[in-house]
N, C-alpha and C positions, 0 to 999 in steps of 0.2 A: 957417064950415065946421066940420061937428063932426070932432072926434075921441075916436081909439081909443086908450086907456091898455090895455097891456099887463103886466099883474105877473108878476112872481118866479112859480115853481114852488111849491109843487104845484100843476101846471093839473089840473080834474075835472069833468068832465061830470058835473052832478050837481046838485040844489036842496038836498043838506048842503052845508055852511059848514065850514072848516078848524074850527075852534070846535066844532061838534058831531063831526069826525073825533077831534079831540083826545081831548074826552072818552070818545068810544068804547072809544079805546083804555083808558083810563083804568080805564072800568067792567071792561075784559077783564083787566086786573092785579091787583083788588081781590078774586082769590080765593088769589094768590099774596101777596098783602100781609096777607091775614089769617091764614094758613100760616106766616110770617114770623113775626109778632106771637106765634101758639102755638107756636112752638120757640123763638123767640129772648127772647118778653115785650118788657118798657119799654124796650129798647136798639133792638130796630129799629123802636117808633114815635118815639123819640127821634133819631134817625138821619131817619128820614125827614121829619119836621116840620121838623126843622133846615133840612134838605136843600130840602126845597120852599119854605121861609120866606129861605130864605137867595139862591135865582133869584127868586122875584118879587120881593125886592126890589132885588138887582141891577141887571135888566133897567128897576125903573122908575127906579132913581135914572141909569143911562146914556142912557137916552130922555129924563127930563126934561131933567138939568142937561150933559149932553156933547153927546148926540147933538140935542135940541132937538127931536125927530119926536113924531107922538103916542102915547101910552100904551096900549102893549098886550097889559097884566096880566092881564086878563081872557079873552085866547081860548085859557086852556088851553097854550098852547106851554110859558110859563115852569112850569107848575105841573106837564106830563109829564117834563118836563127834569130837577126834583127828583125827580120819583119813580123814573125811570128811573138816575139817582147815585145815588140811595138802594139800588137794587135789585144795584147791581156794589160796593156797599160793607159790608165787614164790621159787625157790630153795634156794637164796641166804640171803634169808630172818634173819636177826641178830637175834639168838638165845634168845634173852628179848626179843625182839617182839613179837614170837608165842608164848611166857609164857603171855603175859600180853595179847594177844586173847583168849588164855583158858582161862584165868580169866575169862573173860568176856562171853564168851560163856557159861560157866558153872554154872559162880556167877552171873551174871544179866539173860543172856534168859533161864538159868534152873533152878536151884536153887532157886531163888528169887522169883518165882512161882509156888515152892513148888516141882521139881523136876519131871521127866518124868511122861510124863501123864498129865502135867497141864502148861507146858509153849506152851505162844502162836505163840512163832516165832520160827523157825528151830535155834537153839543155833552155830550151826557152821558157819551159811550165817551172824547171828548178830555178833560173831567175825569177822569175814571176812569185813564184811562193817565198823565197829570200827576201825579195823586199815586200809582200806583203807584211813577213812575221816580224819584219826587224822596222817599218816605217806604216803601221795600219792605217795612221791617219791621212797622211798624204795618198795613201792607194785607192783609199775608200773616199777619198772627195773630190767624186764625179761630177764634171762641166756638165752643167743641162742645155740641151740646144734651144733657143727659144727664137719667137719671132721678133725681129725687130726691123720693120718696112720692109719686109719682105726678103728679108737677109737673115740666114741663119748665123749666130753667132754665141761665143763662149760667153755666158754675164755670169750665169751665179751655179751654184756647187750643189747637190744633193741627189738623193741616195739613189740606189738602181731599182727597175720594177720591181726585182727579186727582196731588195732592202726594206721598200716599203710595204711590200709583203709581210715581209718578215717580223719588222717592228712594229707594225698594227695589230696584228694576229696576238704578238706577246703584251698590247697595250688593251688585247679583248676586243678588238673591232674584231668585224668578220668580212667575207671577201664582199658581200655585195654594198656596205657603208664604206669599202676602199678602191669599188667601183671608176669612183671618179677619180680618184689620186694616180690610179693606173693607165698605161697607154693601151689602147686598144690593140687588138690583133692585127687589123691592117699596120697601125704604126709602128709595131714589135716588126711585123713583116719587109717592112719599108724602109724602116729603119729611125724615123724621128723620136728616138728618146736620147737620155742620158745611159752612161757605160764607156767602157772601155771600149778603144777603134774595132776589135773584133765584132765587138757587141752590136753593132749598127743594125745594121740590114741581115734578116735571114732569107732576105730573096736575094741576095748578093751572094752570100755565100752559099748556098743551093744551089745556084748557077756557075757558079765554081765547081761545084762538086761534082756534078753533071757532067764539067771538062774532064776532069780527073778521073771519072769514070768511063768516058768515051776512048780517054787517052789509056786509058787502063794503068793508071799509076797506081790505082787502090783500088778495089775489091768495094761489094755491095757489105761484103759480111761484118765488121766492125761499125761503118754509121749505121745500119739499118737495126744491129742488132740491141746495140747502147740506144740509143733512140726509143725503139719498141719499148725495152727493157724499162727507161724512165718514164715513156706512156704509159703499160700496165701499170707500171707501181703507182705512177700518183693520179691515175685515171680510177683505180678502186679507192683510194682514200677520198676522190674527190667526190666518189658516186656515194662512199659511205654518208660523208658529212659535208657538203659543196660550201656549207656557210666557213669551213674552217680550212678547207684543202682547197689550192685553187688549183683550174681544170689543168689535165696535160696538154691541150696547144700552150697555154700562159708557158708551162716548163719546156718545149720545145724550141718557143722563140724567143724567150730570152736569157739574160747569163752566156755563159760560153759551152750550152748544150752543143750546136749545131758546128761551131767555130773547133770546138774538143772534139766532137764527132767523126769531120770531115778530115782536120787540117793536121790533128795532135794525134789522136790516139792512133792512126792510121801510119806514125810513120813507119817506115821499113826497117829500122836500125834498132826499136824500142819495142813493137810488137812481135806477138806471136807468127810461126812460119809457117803453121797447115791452118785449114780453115776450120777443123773442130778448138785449133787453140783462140784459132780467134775470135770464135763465140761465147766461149768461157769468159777470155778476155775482156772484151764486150760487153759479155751481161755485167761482168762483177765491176765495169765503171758504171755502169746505168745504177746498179744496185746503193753501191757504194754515195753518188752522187745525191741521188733522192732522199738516203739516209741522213746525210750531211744540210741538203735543203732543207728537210720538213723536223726532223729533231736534231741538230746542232747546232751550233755558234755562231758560224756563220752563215750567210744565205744562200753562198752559192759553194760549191764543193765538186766540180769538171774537173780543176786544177790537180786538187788532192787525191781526187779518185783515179786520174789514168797514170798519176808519180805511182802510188798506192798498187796499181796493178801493172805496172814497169817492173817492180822488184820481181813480182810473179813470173815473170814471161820465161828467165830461165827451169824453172820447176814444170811450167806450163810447156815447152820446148822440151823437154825431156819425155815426159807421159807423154807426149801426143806427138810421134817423129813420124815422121813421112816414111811409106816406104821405102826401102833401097830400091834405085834404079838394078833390076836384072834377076834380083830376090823372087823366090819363086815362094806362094803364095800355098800355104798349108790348106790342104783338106783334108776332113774328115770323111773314115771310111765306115760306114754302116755297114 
């Protein structure tokens, strides 16, 4: 009697292979990776080789010698997984640090849950937040690109647009005396500030997304909906009191809005499977985020917020299943 094997998520109607999703994504970040490279130089390709050498090899020494399954270095998983820690990690970051992220990223949010397809948190956001909570100072002291004859390079360290935001507002400045300490919107857009590789360029990463949408690896409905969801929110506190809320393009392009938007909250393994869950989903990272930016601790909250509604998705995948294929669709008879 034959039977039916059933795998892990992501399920796709499709003749692409997770393998070639992988990659797709891959080619769609490789214009923000080169944006990276030209503000930041040999620190965030340093950073990122690390980062990506340091999950595949992870992943196969836990497949071979613990786990004992087969080896599966090659479909791309391990090797978005460094790129994506690479992309929430400062430039300057000590070479053990992004090793003991991939640990982590690899060995607890993948691995330990039985490997793609079955962990519940985006494995590169739970690196990310690891060594944020366990090393704050080293995460938080961001390379500033500046000019020097015309060469951009790594000199001195501080805080992100969203930081200085953040700690002028609570020192009683208001947005238009922090005016000038901020990059302007072309530059947010373009990319010449300080932040994390992801952080760079929001026209880099927009034009990624745009692949990713052409290729149809993701769906309009999570960026556009998180997005909107953080515009509303801090578009009415900005319109209440503009001296103390700054506008939503400032929260659109910078922090890891647009980079959580496109590249995080949309993966297939970690989010919702119909499109009303993905809107739930969606709003409650935008929600979630904003709350985190404008009254919490720290300035930027993408990270927390799409882990934060990770946990959701199975509850959210319950309530909201897709029809059965063949089910025949109840009416009522007046």
């Amino acid at each position: 009697m034959p039977t039916t094997i059933i795998s892990a998520s992501p399920h796709v109607h499709s003749s692409r292979t997770s393998k070639r999703l992988m990659y797709d994504v891959l080619i769609a970040l490789s214009p923000a990776f080169l944006v990276s490279i030209y503000v930041f130089g040999i620190g965030a390709l340093l950073v990122t080789a690390v980062a990506v050498a340091s999950c595949i090899f992870f992943e196969f020494v836990i497949q071979k010698y613990l786990l004992k399954t087969a080896i599966t270095i090659t479909d791309g998983s391990a090797l978005l997984t460094g790129v994506l820690l690479a992309f929430n990690l400062p430039s300057n970051l000590p070479i053990w640090m992004i090793i003991v992220g991939s640990l982590v990223a690899i060995g607890i949010a993948k691995s330990s849950f039985g490997g793609l397809g079955f962990n519940i948190f985006n494995p590169a956001l739970v690196g990310r937040v690891f060594l944020l909570i366990s090393f704050p100072v080293q995460m938080t002291s961001w390379p500033t690109a500046i000019e020097n004859q015309g060469k951009l390079v790594d000199a001195v360290t501080g805080a992100t647009p969203l930081g200085i935001v953040k700690e002028g507002l609570q020192m009683g400045e208001t947005m238009t005396s922090l005016a000038s300490q901020i990059p302007s919107n072309m530059d947010l857009l373009l990319g010449i500030t300080g932040g994390s590789l992801g952080e760079m360029s929001a026209l880099a990463l927009l034009l990624g997304g745009i692949y990713l949408l052409i290729r149809k690896v993701i769906s309009w409905h999570i960026p556009i909906m998180m997005l909107g969801t953080i515009t509303l929110m801090t578009g009415i506190f900005w319109l209440v009191n503009p001296d103390l809320y700054a506008s939503p393009m400032f929260h659109i392009l910078t922090g890891g809005a647009l980079l959580g938007a496109i590249y995080m909250a949309t993966d297939l393994v970690t989010s919702p499977m119909t499109r009303k869950g993905m809107v739930i989903f969606a709003v409650g990272i935008g929600v979630i985020t904003v709350v985190i930016r404008l009254f919490g601790a720290y300035p930027e909250g993408v990270s927390f917020a799409i882990l934060i509604m990770n946990a959701f998705v199975p509850l959210i995948n319950t309530y909201f299943k897709p029809r059965r294929f063949g089910s025949k669709i109840k009416t009522k008879i007046v």
